[in-house]
C-alpha positions as CSV (number, residue, x, y, z in Angstrom):
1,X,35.5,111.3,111.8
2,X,34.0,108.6,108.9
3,X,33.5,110.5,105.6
4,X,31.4,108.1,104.2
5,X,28.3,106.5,106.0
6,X,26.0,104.6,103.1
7,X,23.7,101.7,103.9
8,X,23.5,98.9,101.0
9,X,20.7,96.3,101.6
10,X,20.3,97.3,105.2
11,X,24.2,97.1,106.0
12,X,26.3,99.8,106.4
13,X,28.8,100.0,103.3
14,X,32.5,99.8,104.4
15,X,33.1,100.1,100.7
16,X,35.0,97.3,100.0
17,X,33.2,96.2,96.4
18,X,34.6,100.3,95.5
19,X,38.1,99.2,96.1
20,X,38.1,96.0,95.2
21,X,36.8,97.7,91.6
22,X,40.0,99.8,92.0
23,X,42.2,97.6,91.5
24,X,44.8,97.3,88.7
25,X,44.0,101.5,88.5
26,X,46.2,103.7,87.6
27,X,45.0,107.6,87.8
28,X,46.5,110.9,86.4
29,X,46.6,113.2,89.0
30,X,47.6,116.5,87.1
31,X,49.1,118.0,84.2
32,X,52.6,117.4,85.6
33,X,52.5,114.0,85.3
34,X,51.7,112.8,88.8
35,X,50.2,109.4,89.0
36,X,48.1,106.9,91.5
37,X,48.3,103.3,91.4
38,X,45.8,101.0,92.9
39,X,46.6,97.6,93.9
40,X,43.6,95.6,96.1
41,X,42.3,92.3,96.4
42,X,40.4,89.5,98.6
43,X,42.7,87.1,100.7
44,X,42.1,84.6,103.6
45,X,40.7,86.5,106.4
46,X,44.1,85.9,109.3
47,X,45.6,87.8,112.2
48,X,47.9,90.0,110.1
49,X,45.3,90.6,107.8
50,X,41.9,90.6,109.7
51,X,39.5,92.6,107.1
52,X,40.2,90.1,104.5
53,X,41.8,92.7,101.8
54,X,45.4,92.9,100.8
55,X,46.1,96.4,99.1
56,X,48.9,99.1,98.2
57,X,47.9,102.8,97.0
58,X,50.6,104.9,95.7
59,X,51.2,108.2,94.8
60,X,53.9,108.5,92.2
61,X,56.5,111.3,90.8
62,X,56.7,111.8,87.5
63,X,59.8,109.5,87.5
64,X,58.3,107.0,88.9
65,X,59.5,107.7,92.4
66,X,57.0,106.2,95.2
67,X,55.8,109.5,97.2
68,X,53.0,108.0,99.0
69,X,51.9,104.7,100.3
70,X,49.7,102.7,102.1
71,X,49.4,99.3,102.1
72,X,49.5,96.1,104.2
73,X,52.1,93.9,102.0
74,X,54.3,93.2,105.3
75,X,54.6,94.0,108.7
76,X,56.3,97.3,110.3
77,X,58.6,96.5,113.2
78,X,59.2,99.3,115.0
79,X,62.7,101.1,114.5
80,X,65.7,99.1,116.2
81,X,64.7,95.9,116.7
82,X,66.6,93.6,114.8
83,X,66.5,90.8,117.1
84,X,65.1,92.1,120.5
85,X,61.8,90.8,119.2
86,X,61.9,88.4,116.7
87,X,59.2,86.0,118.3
88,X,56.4,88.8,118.1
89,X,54.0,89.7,115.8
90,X,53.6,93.2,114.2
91,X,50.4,94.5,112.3
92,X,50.5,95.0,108.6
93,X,48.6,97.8,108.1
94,X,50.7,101.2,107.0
95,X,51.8,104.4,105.5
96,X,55.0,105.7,104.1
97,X,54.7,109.5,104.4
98,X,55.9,111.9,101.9
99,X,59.6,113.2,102.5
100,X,60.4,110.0,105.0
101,X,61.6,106.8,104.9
102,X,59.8,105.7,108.0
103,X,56.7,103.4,108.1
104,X,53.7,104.1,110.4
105,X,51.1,102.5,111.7
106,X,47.9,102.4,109.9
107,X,44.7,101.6,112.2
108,X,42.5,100.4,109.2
109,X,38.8,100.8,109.8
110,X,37.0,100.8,106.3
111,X,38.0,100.6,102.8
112,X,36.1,104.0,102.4
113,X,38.4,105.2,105.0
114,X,41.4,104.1,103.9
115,X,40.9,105.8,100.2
116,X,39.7,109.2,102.0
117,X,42.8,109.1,104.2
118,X,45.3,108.6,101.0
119,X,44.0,111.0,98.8
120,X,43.6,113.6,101.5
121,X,47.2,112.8,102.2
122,X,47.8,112.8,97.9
123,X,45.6,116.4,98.2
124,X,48.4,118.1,100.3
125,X,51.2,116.3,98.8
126,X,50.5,117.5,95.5
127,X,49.6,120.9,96.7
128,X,52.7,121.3,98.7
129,X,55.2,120.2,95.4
130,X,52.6,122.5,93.4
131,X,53.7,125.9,95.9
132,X,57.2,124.7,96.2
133,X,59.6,126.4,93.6
């Protein structure tokens, strides 16, 4: 299902200019002193990185701990596979759930997509530390 469907100068609006202008953020989420941080930019369109964008979005504890992530900063190999495939090639795009250590897959489609999947994911992170004692 695509949130966000908006048509700029004829063209459907993946809204990449919106996070481009996000980068560098860094957003309160609430009164206990959760925080986002917003990292995106423009790089050389290439196979690892095939919508031209390099970004990280994090949700943050009041420590500073990382609770959240998505971001394409290097690729995810899948779990136990030190050298059974070294000659392959693994996509970039990813998550790092809340409460794991684990990375998953991320099928990127649009930058609009991208920021409504992480803050719906921030949404019931926040709510489920919120109704924890």
């Amino acid at each position: 299902m695509k949130l966000f469907t908006f048509i700029r100068h004829g063209e459907p609006d993946t809204g990449l200019d919106y996070l481009l202008d996000l980068d560098g953020n860094v957003e309160v989420q609430n009164g206990q002193g959760y925080w986002i941080k917003m990292d995106a930019c423009r790089v050389e369109v290439t196979p690892d990185r095939p919508h031209g964008i390099r970004y990280c979005l994090t949700l943050h504890a009041p420590d500073g701990r990382r609770l959240v992530g998505y971001d394409n900063a290097h690729a995810v190999k899948p779990p136990g596979s030190r050298f059974k495939h070294a000659a392959r090639r693994y996509p970039f795009d990813h998550r790092h759930p809340y409460g794991t250590d684990v990375e998953v897959l991320y099928e990127f489609d649009t930058a609009y997509q991208l920021l409504s999947d992480f803050y719906a994911e921030v949404d019931k992170v926040l709510k489920q530390l919120m109704e924890s004692p």
